[in-house]
N, C-alpha and C positions, 0 to 999 in steps of 0.2 A: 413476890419478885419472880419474874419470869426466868426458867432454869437454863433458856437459853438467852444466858447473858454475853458480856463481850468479853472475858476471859473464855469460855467455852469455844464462843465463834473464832477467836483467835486462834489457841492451841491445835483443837481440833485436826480443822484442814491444814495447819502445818505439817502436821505426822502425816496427811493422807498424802500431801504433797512432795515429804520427804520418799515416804515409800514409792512412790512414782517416778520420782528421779532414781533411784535406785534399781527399780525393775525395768527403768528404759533406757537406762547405762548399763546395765549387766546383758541387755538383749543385743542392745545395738553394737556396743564398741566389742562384744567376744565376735562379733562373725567376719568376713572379710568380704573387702570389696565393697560392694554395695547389697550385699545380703547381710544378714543379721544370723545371730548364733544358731535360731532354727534353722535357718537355711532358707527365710522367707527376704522378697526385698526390703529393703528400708522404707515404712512408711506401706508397707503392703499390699493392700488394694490400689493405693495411690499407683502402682506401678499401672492398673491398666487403661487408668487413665491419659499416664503418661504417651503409652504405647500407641492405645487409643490416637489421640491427637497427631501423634507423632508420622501415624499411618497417613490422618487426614490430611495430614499437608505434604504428605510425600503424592498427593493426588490419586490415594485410594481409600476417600471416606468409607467406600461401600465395603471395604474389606475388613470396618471393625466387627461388623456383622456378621461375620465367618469365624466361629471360635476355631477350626483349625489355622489359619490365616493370622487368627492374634495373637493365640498362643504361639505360633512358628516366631511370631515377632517380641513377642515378652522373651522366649527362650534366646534370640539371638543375642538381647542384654542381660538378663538375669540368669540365665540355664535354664536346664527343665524344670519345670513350677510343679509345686509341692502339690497346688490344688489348681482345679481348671475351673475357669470364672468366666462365663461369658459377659459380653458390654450389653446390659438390660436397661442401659438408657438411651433415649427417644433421641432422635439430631441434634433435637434445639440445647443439649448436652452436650454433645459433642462439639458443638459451634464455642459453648462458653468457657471448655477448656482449651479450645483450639491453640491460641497464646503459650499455652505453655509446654507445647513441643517444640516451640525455640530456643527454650532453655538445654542446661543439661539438666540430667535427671537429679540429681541434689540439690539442684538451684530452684527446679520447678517444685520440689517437693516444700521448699522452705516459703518459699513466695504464695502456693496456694492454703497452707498450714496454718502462716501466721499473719499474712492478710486478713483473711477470714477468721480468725483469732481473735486479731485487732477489733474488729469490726462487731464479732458477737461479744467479747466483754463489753464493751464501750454500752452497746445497746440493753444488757441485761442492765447495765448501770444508772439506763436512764430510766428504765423500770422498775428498778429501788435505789435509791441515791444517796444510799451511806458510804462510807468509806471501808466497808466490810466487804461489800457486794462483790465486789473483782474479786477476792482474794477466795470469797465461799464460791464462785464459779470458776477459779482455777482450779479449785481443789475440789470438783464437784466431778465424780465418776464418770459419770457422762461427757462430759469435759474430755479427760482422760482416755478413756475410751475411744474417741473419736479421732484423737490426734495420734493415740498407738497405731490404728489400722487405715491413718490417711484418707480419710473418709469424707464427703462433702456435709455432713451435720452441720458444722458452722456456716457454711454456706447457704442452707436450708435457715438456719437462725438468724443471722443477717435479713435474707430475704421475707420470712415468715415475720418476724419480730419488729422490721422496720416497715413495712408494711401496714402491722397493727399501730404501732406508733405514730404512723405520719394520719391512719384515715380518719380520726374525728378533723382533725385541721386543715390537713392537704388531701382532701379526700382520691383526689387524680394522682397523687405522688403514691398515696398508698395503695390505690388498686394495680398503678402500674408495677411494684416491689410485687406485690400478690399474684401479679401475672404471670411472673419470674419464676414462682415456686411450681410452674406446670412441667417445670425439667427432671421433676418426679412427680406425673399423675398421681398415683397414687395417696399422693399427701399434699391434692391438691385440691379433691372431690369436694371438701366438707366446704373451703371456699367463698364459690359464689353460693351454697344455698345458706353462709350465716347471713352475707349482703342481701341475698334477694329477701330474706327473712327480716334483717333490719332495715329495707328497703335504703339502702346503699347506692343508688341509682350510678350515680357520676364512679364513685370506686367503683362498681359493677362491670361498667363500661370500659372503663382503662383496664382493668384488669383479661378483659377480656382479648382488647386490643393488643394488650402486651404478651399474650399467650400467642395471639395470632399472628403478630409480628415476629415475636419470637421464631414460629416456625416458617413464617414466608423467607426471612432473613436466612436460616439455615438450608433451603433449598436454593436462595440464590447464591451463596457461599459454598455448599459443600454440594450440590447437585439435588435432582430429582431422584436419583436411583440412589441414595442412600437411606431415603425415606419406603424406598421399597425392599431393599434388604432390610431394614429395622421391622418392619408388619408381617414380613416372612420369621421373624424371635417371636412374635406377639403369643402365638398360641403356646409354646412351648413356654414361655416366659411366664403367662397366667400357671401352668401348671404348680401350683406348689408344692406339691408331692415329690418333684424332681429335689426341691433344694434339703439338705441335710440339718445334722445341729440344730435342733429343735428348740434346745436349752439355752441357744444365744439370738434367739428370736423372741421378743416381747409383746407377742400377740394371742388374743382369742385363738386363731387357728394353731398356731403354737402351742398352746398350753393343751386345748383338748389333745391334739396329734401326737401328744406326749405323755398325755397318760393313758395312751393304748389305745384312745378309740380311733375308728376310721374316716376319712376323709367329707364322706357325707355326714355324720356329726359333727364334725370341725364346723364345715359351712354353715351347716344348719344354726348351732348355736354364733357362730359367728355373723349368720345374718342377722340373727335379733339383736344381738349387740349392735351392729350397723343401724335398726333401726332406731334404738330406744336414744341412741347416741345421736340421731337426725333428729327426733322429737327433741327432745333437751335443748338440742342447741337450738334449735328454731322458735321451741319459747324463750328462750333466755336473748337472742336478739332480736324477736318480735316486741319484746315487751321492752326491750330500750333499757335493759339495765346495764350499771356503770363499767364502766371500760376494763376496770381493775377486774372486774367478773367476768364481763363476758369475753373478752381477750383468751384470759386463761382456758374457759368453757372448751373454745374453739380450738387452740394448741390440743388440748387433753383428748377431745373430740375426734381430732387427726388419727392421734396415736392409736384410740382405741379401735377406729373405721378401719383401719389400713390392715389386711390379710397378711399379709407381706411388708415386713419392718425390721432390721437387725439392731443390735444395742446400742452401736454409735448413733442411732436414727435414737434415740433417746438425749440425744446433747440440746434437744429443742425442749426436751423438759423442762432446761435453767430458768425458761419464761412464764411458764406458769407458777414455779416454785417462788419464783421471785414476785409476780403480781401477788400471789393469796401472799407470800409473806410480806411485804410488804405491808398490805391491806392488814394484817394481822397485827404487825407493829405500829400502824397508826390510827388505826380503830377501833385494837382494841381485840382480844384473842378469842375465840369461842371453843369451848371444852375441846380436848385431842386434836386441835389444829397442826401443835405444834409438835407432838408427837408424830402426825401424819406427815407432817412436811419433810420433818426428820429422816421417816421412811422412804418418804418419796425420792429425796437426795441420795439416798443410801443405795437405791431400785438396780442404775447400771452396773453397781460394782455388787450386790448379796443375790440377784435374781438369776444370776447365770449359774454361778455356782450350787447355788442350792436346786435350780432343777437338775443341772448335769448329775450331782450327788444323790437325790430324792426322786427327781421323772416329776415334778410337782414347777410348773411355771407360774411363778404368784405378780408377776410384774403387772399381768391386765386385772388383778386384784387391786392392787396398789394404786394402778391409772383410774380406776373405776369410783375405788375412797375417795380419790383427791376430787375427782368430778363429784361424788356428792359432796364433800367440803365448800366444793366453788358454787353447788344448786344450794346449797342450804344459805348463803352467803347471797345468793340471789334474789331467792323467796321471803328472805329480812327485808331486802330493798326494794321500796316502790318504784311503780313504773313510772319511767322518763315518758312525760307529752309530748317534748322536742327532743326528736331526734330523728334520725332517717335522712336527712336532708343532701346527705354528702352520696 
C-alpha cells in the first residue's frame, strides 16, 4: 500500500495551509494602511505592477522604464520602498496588466491574485482529476509563495499549462496560450524548440503569431518609444550579478553564485545545463512520447534553462508534479517516485531556507531528479509513429 495514502494527502496540507493563513494574517492585518507589518505593500511586488500600469495609462508608458520615475511613483502611494525593483518586463507586459490601473490598488491586487488562481487550480485539476488535487495545489508552497509576493506565476501557469493541455487537440488554441508565455522571454526559450522538435507545425505557427502580435499590439497601444526605453534595461537587466538573495533564486547560476564561486563558473556550468536540458527535451519530443512525459519534460526543462528565476517562478512546478504524479497513480509507481515528488512539492517552501542557512542551493538538484524521474519514465515508453501533426 502506497504510504501516500488519502488520510496523509488530506491532513497533510491542511497544517501547511493552516500555517499559511496564519503567517499571512500575522503580516498583513499588524501593518497599516496598505503596507504590511514589515513595512512592505500588500501583495508586494504586485505594487509595481500596479504603478507600472497605473503610469501607462496616465500616458507615460516610457516612464516605467525609468526606475527613478517609478519609484518617485511607487513612493507617492506606498512611501519610500524598502527595496528598489526595477520593471524588467518587455511591453507586451505592460499591455496585459494595463487593465488594472483602473482599479484601486486592493481591488487590482484581488482581481489579478484570484483570477489567475481560479484559473491555475482548475487547470492542475484537469491534469490529475481527483478530488485531492485543488486541495494538495493549494497547499503546495509554490502556491503560497507566489500569492505572498503577488507575483505573475499563476499567470505563467495558466498560460504555460493551458497551452500544453489544449496542443495535442486544438493545436492553434495551444500555440496561441504558448505565445502568451513570451511576456517573460526567458521561460519562453525552451518553447518552439520542444514544437520544432515534435514537429508541431500549426502550434509552432500560432504561437509564434501570438508572440508577434502580442507585441505589434503593445506598440499600437502604449507607443513606439516604450519599446525603446524597455532595450535601453536589456543590458543591465541580463546582468545577474546586479540582482541579490542568491538563496531565493532556484537556479544553476544561483546555486554555483552561492557557494563562492564566480560569475564565469556560474555561466559556464550553467551552460551545460542549458545544453544537456535542450538534448533531453529534443529527444523526448522527437521521439513522440506520451503527453503525461513529455509535458512535464518541458515545464522542468524551463526551470532548469532559465539563468534568472525567483521561487514564486516555481508555482509552475504544480504541473509537472501533478503530470509524473498522476502517471504514477495510474500506472503504476516506479521505486523513489514518490519520495521525489514529495521533495519536489516540498522545493519552494525547504530550498530557500536551507541555502540562506547552509550557502548550499539544492532546488536545481531537486529540478534535475524530477527530470530524470520524467526521462526514465520516457525511455520505458515507445515511440509514438503518429504524432507531429498539430
Amino acid at each position: 500500500m502506497s504510504w501516500l495514502n488519502q488520510e496523509r494527502l488530506t491532513v497533510y496540507p491542511a497544517i501547511f495551509l493552516g500555517v499559511y493563513l496564519i503567517l499571512y494574517g500575522f503580516l498583513t492585518l499588524g501593518g497599516s494602511g496598505l503596507l504590511d507589518r514589515e513595512g512592505f505593500p500588500l501583495g508586494r511586488d504586485f505594487s509595481h505592477y500596479w504603478v507600472a500600469s497605473s503610469l501607462a495609462l496616465a500616458g507615460e508608458p516610457a516612464a516605467v522604464y525609468d526606475s527613478a520615475r517609478l519609484e518617485a511613483a511607487r513612493a507617492a502611494v506606498f512611501g519610500k520602498p524598502r527595496i528598489r525593483l526595477p520593471f524588467l518586463y518587455p511591453p507586451t507586459y505592460l499591455l496585459m496588466i494595463l487593465p488594472l490601473g483602473l482599479l484601486p490598488y486592493l481591488a487590482a491586487l484581488a482581481v489579478f491574485l484570484l483570477f489567475s488562481l481560479a484559473g491555475y487550480l482548475w487547470l492542475v485539476h484537469r491534469v490529475a482529476p481527483h478530488r485531492l488535487t485543488v486541495w494538495l495545489t493549494l497547499a503546495f508552497p509554490g502556491t503560497f509563495q507566489n500569492f505572498f509576493f503577488g507575483q505573475n506565476g499563476f499567470l505563467t501557469g495558466v498560460l504555460l499549462g493551458g497551452g500544453l493541455l489544449l496542443l495535442d487537440r486544438y493545436p492553434l488554441a495551444g500555440g496561441f496560450l504558448l505565445g502568451l508565455v513570451s511576456y517573460k522571454p526567458h521561460l519562453a526559450i525552451l518553447i518552439p524548440i520542444a514544437l520544432l522538435a515534435g514537429r508541431r507545425w500549426q502550434a509552432l505557427g500560432a504561437m509564434v503569431l501570438a508572440a508577434v502580435g502580442l507585441a505589434l499590439a503593445s506598440v499600437l497601444v502604449l507607443g513606439s518609444e516604450v519599446w525603446a526605453a524597455f532595450w535601453k534595461t536589456v543590458p543591465s537587466a541580463m546582468n545577474l550579478t546586479q540582482f541579490p538573495h542568491w538563496y531565493n533564486r532556484p537556479t544553476v547560476f544561483s546555486a554555483v553564485m552561492l557557494s563562492g564561486a564566480g560569475p564565469i563558473a556560474a555561466w559556464i556550468i550553467q551552460g551545460g545545463v542549458m545544453l544537456g536540458v535542450t538534448a533531453a527535451l529534443a529527444w523526448v519530443w522527437f521521439r513522440g512520447a506520451p503527453a503525461a512525459i513529455r509535458f512535464p519534460i518541458l515545464v522542468l526543462g524551463i526551470l532548469l534553462f532559465a539563468p534568472y528565476a525567483a521561487v514564486y517562478d516555481l508555482a509552475i512546478l504544480a504541473f509537472p508534479l501533478a503530470w509524473l504524479g498522476w502517471e504514477g497513480h495510474t500506472q503504476g509507481w516506479l521505486p523513489g517516485e514518490q519520495n521525489l515528488l514529495v521533495l519536489g512539492w516540498l522545493t519552494p517552501l525547504v530550498t530557500p531556507f536551507l541555502a540562506k542557512g547552509t550557502g548550499l542551493q539544492l532546488a536545481p538538484l531537486v529540478l534535475l531528479a524530477l527530470l530524470a524521474l520524467a526521462l526514465r519514465r520516457a525511455a520505458r515508453n515507445p515511440p509514438l509513429t503518429n504524432h507531429g501533426q498539430g
